[in-house]
C-alpha positions in Angstrom: 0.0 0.0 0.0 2.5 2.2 0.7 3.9 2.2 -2.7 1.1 3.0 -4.2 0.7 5.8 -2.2 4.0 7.0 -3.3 3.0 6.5 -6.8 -0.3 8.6 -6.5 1.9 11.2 -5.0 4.5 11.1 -7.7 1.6 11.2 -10.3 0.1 14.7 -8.4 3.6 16.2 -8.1 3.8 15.6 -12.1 0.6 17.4 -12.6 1.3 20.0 -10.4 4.8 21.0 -11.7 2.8 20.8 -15.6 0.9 23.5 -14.4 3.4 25.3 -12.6 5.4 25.6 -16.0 2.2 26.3 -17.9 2.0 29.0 -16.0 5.4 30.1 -15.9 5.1 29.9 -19.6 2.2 32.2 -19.9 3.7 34.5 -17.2 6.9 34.5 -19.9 4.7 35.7 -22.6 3.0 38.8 -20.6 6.6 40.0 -18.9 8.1 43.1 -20.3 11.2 42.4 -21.5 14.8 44.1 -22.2 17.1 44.5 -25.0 18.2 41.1 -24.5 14.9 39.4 -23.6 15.6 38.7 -19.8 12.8 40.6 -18.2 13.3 43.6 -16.3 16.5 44.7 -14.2 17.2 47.0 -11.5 19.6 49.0 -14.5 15.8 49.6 -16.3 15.0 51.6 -13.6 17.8 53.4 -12.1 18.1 55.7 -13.9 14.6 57.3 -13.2 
């Protein structure tokens, strides 16, 4: 029993880290980005 408890959690940890890039994907398409496509840096706004 026990190892199929540690399956069924492996199996929920692979669905959770899908969504997790899934969103980290979308996130990634919504970020302002630099010059060199990195997202923002502290250099972006010091100079304010």
């Amino acid at each position: 029993m026990a190892e199929n408890d540690e399956d069924a959690l492996k199996m929920e940890i692979d669905e959770i880290m899908d969504r997790v890039k899934t969103i980290m994907d979308n996130v990634a398409k919504v970020m302002p980005q630099d010059e060199e496509g990195t997202g923002r840096t502290n250099e972006n706004r010091s100079g304010a």
